[in-house]
N, C-alpha and C positions, 0 to 999 in steps of 0.2 A: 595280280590279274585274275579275273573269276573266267574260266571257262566253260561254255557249256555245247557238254558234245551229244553227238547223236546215235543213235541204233546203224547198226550196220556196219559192214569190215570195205575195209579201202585196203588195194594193193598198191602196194608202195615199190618200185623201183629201188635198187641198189646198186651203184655203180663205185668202183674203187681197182685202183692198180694193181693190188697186192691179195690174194687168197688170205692171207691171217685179217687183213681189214676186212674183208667184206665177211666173213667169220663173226669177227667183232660188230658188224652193223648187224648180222641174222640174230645176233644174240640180244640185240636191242629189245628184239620183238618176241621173246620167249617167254614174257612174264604176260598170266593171263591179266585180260580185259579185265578194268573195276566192274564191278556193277551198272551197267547201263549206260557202260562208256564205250569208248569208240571202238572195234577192234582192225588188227593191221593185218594186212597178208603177206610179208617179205616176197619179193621178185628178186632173187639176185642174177645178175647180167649183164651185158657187155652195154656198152651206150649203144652199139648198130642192134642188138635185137631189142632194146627198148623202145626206139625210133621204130621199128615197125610191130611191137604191141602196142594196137590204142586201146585196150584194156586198160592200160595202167596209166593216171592223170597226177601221178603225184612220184616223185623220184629224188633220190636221198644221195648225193654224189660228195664223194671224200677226195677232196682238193692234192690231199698228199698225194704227191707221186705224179712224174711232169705230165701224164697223160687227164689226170685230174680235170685243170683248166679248161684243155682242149676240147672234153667230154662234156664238158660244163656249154662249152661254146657252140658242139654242134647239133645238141638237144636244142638248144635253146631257139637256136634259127633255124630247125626244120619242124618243129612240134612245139612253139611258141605257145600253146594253148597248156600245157603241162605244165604242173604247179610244180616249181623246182626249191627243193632245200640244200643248201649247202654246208659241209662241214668244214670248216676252214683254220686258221692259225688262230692263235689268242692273242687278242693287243693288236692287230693289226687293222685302225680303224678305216685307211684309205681301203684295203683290198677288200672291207664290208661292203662300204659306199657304194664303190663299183660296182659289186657282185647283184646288192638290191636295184641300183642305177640299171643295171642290164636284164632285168628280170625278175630275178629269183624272189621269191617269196618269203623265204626264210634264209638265217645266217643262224649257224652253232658253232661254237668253237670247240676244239679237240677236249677241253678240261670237262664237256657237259656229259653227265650222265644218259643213261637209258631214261631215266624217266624224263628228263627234260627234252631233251632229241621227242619222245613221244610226243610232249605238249607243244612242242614248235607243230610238227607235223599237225596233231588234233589241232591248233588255232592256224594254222594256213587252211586245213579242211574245212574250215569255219568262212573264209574268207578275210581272213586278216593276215596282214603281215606282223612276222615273227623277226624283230629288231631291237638290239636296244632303242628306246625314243628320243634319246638324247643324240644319238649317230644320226636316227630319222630326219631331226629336227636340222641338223647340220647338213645332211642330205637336202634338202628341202631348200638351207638357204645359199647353196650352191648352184642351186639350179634357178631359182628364182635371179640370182644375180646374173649367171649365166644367159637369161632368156629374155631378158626385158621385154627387148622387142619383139617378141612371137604372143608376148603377155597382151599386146593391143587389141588383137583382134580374137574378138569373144564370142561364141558360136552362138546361136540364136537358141537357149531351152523355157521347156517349159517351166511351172510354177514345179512341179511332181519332179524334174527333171534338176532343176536347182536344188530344191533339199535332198534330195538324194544323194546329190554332190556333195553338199555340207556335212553330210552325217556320212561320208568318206573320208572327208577331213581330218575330223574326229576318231579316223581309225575302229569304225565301227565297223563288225562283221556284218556278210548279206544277212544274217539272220536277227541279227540286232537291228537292222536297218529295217525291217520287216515288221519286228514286234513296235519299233518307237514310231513308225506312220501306217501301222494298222494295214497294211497287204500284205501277201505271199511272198517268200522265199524267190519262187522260181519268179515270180512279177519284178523283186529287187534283182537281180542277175539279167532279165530281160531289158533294166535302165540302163545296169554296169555298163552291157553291151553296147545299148544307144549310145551311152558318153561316149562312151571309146571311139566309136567310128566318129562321133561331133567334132570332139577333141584333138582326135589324131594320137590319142594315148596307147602303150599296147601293159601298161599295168599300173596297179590303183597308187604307186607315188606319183605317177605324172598325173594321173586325175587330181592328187592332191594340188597339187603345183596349179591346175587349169584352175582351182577351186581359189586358190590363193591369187591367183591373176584376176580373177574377175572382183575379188576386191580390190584389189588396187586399180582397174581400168574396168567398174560397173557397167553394164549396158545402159544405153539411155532408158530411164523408167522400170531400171530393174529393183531401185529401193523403194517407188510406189508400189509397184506392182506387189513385192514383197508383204511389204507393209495389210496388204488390201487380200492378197491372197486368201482365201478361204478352203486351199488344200482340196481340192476338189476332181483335179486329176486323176 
């Protein structure tokens, strides 16, 4: 996977049970920035003073330890706008499922280095989920089975608002999604937005999933229209 990151330091949240882990996760971040790469600013603290820094949009929570989960859970539904990574067991595909199913952005498992833990973080700062794609892809067809019938009814988008969707799909970052139809960054995040509230999604697997549903259950005239679009949006 090519990633490519941007100028500027992002604070990252740290949450963990134990003073030796969250040690171990400060030390993640100790090795300088590459050249022209992203760089981090370790937050380390409690999940209740992260919930009330909104400085910090991106936060790194280490599952071990029974407070783990919980922390996991009550970020999640008071600051659901916060890009959550999680460090979890190895081989445990159900509790990935879940964890991406409920939010989180990213899954690492305990065996992963600092530099990798970095590139999860740099490709969710990106706007991509950080998963294996084969878990994704399994993710993906649980829920479509799961959903059939919510799969019927198709919200009304535009032609700009459809591909948008499709090159989500595709597990494309806002910024990828940007360069391949020629507008801004902050323009792709202003559509993400629109879906979401269309859809009823509150993160980009279930856009997936809406995106997956509307082929199976088209709008009427949504493969003319396609077809005829001239991207104009």
């Amino acid at each position: 996977m090519t990633v490519k990151v941007m100028q500027g330091a992002l604070r990252v949240g740290l949450v963990a049970d134990e003073p030796l882990r969250i040690a171990g996760l400060i030390s993640i971040f100790e090795q300088p920035a590459k050249p022209g790469g992203r760089r981090f600013i370790p937050v380390p603290a409690g999940a209740d003073e992260l919930l009330a820094d909104s400085s910090v949009e991106y936060i790194l929570i280490d599952l071990h330890g029974p407070a783990g989960y919980e922390s996991f859970e009550s970020i999640r539904k008071l600051r659901p706008n916060v890009r959550l990574i999680v460090i979890g067991p190895e081989g445990n595909d159900e509790l990935l499922m879940n964890i991406i199913a409920s939010g989180a952005r990213g899954y690492v498992d305990v065996t992963a280095g600092p530099e990798m833990v970095r590139l999860a973080i740099d490709v969710v700062a990106s706007g991509t989920i950080w998963a294996p794609r084969r878990l994704l892809s399994q993710l993906i067809d649980r829920l479509l089975t799961s959903s059939d019938s919510s799969l019927t009814m198709s919200p009304k988008l535009t032609e700009r608002e459809r591909q948008v969707l499709d090159l989500i799909r595709e597990a494309r970052s806002n910024k990828e999604i940007a360069a391949e139809i020629g507008i801004e960054e902050r323009t792709v995040k202003a559509y993400v937005s629109r879906l979401m509230r269309k859809t009823g999604a509150d993160n980009r697997i279930k856009l997936t999933i809406s995106a997956l549903g509307r082929e199976r259950f088209p709008e009427k005239g949504d493969e003319q229209g396609i077809r005829n679009s001239n991207l104009s949006n």
